[in-house]
N, C-alpha and C positions, 0 to 999 in steps of 0.2 A: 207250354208254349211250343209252336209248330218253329224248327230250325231249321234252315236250308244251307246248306257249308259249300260253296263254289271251289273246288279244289281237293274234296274231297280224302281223298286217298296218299296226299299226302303224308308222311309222317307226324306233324306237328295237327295238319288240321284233324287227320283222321286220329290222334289221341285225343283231341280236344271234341271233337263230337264223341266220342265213347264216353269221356268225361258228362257232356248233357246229358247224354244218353242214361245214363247213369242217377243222375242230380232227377229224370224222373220227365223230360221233354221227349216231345218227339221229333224224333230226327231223320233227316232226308239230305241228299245232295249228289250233285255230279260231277264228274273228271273227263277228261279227251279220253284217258285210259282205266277203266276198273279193272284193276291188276292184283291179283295174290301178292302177297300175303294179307296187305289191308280190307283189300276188299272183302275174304273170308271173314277176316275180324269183325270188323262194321256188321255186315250180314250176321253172323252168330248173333251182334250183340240188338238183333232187333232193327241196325238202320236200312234206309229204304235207299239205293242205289240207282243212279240214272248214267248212262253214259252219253257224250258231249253235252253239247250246251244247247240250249233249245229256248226263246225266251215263251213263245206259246205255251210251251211247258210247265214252265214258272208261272207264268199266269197263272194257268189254271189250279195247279199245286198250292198258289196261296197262302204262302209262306206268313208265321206271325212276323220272323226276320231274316235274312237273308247275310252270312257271314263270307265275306269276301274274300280268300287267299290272295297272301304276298307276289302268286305266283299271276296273279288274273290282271291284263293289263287294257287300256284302253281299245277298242276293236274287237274284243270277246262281246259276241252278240247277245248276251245275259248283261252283262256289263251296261251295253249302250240302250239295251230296254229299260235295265231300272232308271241310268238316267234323264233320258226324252223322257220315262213316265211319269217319273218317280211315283208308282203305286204301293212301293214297296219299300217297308226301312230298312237302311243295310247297314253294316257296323264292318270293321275290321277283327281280325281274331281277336289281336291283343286285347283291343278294348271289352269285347265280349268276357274274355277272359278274365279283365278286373272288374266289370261289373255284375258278372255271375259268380265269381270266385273267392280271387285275389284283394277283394276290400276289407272282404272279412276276415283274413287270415292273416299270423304272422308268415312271412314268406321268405325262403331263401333262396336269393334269384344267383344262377349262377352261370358267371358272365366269362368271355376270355375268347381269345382267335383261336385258341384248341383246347380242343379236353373237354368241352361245356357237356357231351350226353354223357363220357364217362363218369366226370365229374358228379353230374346231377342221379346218374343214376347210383354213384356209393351213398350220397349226403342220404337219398331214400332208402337205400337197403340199411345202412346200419339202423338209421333210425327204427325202423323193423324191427331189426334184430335185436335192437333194445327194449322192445315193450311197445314199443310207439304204434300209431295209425296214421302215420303223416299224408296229407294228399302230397300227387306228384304228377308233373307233366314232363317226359321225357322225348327229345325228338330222335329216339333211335328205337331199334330193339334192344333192349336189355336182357339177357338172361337171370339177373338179379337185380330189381327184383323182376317180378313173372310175369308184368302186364308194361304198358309204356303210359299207362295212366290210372290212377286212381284218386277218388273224392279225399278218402279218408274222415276224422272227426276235426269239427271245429277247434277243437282243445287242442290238437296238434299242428305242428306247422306245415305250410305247403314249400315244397320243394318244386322248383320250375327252373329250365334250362332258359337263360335268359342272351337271347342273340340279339346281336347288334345289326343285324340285317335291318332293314325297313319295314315299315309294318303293313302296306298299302300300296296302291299308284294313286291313292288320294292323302296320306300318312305318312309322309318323309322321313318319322320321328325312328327313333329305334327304338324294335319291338320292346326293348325293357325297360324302355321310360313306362312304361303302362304297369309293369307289374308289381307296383308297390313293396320296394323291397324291405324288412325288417332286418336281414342278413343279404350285406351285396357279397358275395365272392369273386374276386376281381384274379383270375388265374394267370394270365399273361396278356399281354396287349404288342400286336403286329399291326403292319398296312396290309390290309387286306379288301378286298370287296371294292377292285375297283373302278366297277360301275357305280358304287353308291356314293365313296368318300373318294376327295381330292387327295389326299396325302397324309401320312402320318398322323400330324398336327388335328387335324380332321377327325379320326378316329379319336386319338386321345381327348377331342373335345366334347364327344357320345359320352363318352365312361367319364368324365365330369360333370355331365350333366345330371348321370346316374346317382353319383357320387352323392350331389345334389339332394336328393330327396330320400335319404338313408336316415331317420330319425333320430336324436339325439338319444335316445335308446336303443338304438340298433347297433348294429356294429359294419363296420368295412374288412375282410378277408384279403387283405392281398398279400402277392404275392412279392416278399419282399427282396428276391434276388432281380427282378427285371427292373431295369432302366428305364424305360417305357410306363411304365408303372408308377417309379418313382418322381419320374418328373410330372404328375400330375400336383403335386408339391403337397403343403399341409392340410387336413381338412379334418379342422376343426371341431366344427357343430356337431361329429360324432365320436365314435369311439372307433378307431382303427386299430388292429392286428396285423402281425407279418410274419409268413410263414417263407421257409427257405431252405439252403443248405449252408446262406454264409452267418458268420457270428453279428448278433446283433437282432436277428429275428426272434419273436416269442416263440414258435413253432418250428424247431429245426428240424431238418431229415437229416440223420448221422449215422454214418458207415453203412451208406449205399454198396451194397454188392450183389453183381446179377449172374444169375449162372445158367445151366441148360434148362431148367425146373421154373426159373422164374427169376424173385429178388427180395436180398433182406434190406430191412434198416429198424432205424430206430424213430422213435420221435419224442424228442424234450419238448417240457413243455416250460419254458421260464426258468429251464436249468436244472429241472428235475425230467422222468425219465417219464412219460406218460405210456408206452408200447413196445414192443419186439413186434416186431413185421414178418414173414414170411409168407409170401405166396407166389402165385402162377401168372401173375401181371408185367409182363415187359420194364423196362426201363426207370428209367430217374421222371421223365414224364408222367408217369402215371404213378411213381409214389407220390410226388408233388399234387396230384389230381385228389390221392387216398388221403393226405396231409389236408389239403383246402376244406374235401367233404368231411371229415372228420372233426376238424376247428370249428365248422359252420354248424355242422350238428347239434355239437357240443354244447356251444352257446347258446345254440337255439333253445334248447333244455334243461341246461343247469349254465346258465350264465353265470352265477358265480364262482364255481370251477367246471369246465368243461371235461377234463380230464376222468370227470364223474362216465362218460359215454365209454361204454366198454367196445375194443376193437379185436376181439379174437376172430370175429365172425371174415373180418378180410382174408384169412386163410381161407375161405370157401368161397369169396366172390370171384363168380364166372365171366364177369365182363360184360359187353356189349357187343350182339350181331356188327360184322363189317369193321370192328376195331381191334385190328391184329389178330383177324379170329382165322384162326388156323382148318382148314378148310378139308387139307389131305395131310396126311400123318404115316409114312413109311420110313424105314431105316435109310432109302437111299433117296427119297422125294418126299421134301413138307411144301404146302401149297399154303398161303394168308392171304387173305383181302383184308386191308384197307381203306377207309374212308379218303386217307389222304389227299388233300388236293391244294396246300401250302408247302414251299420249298424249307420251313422250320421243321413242318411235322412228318415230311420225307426223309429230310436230315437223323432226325433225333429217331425215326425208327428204324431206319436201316444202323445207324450207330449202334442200335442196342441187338439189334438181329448177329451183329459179329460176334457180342458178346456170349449170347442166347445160343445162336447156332455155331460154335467153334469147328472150323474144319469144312464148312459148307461152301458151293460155289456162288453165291447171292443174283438171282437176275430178278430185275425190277422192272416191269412193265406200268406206266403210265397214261394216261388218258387226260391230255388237256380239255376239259369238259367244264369248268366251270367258268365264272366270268370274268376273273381274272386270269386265270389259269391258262386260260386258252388265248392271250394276249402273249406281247413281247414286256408289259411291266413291270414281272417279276424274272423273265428270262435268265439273268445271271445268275441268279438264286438258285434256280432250278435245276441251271447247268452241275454248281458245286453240288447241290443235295444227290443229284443223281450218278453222279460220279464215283461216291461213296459206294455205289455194287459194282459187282464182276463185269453182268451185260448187262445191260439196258433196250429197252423197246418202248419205241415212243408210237400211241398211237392215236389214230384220226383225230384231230383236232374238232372240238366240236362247234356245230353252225359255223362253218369256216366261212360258208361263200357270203355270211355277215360282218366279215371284217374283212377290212382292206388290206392287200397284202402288209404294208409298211406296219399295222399295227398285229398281225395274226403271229402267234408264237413260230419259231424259226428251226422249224426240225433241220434242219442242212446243219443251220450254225452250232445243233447242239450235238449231231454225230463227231461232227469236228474240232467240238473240243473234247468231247469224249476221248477218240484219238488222241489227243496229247496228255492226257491221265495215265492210258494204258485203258484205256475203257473199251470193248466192243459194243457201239450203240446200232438200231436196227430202226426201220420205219418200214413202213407201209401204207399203198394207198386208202386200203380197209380195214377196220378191226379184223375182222374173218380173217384175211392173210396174214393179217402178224399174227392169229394163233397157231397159223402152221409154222410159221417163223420157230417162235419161242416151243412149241410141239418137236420139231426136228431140231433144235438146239439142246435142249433137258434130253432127249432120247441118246443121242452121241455124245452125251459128257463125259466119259469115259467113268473110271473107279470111282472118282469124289461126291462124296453126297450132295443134292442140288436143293435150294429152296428160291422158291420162285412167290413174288410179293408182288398185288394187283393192285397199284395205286388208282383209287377214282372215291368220285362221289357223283357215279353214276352208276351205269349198270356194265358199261363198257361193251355195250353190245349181246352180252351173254357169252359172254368169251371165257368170260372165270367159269362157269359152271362146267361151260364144253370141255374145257383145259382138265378140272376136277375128273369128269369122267372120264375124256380119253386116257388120261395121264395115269391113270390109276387102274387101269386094266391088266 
């Protein structure tokens, strides 16, 4: 089958066509931007690359199907030829996804407002490490395992990072009603995304609907210290598990402690001792992350004792590109980027960065860039999470002149609460100028070692790279 992917270079679509790629189709597609690192990938792996949208193009190309990113909206001139013409079938990812994939697999979809590639990307490496061939669709770089996608064999399960984002601008549903789950892991649940859900209630009503079609042989993963979680209340028609730190969970994490190097704990499983933990992974968030992919593994392979799944192999997991991944490394300057772009997972890693980095001066630069983010609906949130570093630099809010002021995130209001913390906060009309900003700030620090953390889930201009090289000269 001839494949056409509109969005290309994406992360999630551009695993998912290497994926076809792969399974033995041929594949093609275009993006506004063909941009390294994906687009080398794709090219290696044999796809055929186009840059912007052209529907004469498609025409002619002649697509057997035509797969539509999340990202492609009403007015993309591709878009409005397949519809006037309809000559051409088009499908959404997810759906492609479960009926090229995901039908015939047991699958473990792994869901939650944070942690989902971290997450998804342990549930696949242990399983590796165990013997296994599991398929995996991850939407990030992973350093472990070595690809952000692979088939795998039928015999083993597929691992997929399952978001609650929407699947289409014809597809309201969330993308992981689609992917049939045999293991949901349910990691935490926020208001988030709010251009898509109205409020809390809202979200919580996706991951019941998830919940929903969890087969009375499969199992539920949650996570059982969140409130959010629990008040999706009992459910029944499967088997559920709960992992945690308070008593009462089958899965507890006990005697969390984090230091320069990394963080120990433990993990019981039912009151007996399943593991010793030590590694180079940040915080209480990301054993909770090692604790979920682990359960879900588990099950997925020896459901009648999971604890069968050997975890020595987490002493050597490397992470995920852009997820606390330490970027410069000097005795007097560490650099990390971040994915970050919720006032939870700003909170919770700078938290752990005090612990991590004792003695450090913490400045946090930020990038309102996503689509809530760059709103005043989480503003409050933001202000406390941000609060928690030394300085702070807040930069360009993105597609500003798309929001009206009353709704557009309120940099004035958040220097000035900064101010009443003890905070020094900083803005800028450009990115480019807040990196001389935060450039002549970290150079004048005087004696104290400085770590400086690139919150975005974007590129922020290429500011972190510049920062990397100047700063490091």
């Amino acid at each position: 089958m001839k494949l056409y992917f509109m969005g290309i270079c994406g992360t999630a679509m551009g695993n998912a066509a290497l994926l076809a790629r792969a399974a033995g189709h041929e594949v093609l597609g275009a993006d506004q931007g063909v941009y390294p690192p994906m687009s080398t990938v794709l090219a290696e792996a044999g796809v055929t690359l186009h840059e912007g949208y052209d529907p004469a193009r498609l025409e002619r190309l002649a697509p057997d199907l035509v797969v539509i990113g999340n990202a492609m909206s009403r007015g993309n001139p591709e878009v409005e030829w397949l519809l006037d013409t309809r000559a051409l079938p088009w499908t959404s990812l997810p759906e492609l996804l479960h009926e090229s994939v995901l039908k015939y697999r047991r699958n473990l979809v792994i869901c939650g407002t944070h942690g989902k590639t971290t997450t998804t990307a342990l549930a696949a490496y242990l399983l590796r490490e165990n013997g296994r061939d599991p398929g995996y669709l991850i939407g990030g770089v992973p350093q472990d395992p070595p690809t952000g996608s692979h088939l795998g064999t039928l015999e083993d399960p597929f691992v997929i990072e399952g978001d609650e984002y929407d699947s289409a601008f014809f597809d309201k549903r969330s993308k992981f009603i689609h992917y049939a789950p045999h293991v949901a892991v349910m990691n935490n649940l926020e208001f988030d995304h709010a251009d898509i859900f109205r409020d809390l209630a809202d979200v919580q009503r996706t991951f019941s609907h998830l919940a929903r079609i969890v087969p009375r042989s499969g199992w539920i993963v949650l996570n059982g210290d969140d409130p959010n979680l629990r008040a999706l209340g009992p459910m029944g028609w499967t088997r559920v598990v709960r992992v945690g730190v308070e008593a009462g969970n089958d899965l507890r994490i006990a005697e969390f402690a984090e230091h320069e190097r990394g963080a120990r704990f433990r993990l019981e499983w039912r009151g007996r001792e399943w593991a010793k933990v030590e590694w180079s992974q940040p915080g209480l968030f990301n054993a909770r992350n090692a604790a979920m992919a682990a359960l879900a593994a588990g099950l997925a392979v020896h459901p009648d004792d999971p604890t069968r799944l050997e975890l020595g192999a987490l002493a050597r997991f490397r992470g995920v590109k852009r997820r606390q991944e330490l970027r410069l490394d000097t005795p007097g300057l560490k650099v990390i980027e971040d994915f970050g772009h919720h006032p939870t997972a700003l909170a919770e890693t700078l938290q752990s960065f005090r612990a991590r980095f004792p003695g450090h001066v913490i400045h946090a630069a930020f990038e309102p860039r996503s689509n809530t983010s760059r709103t005043k609906v989480m503003q409050s949130a933001f202000m406390r999470a941000l609060a928690l570093a030394d300085e702070v630099y807040l930069g360009a809010v993105a597609r500003a002149e798309k929001l009206r002021p009353e709704e557009r995130f309120d940099a004035e209001a958040l220097i000035q609460f900064l101010e009443t913390q003890g905070v020094q906060g900083q803005t800028a009309p450009t990115n480019r100028e807040l990196l001389e900003q935060i450039l002549a700030n970290t150079r004048d620090a005087g004696s104290r070692p400085q770590l400086v953390v690139f919150f975005t889930n974007g590129s922020f201009d290429g500011i972190i790279g510049q920062y990397v090289e100047r700063a490091g000269r």
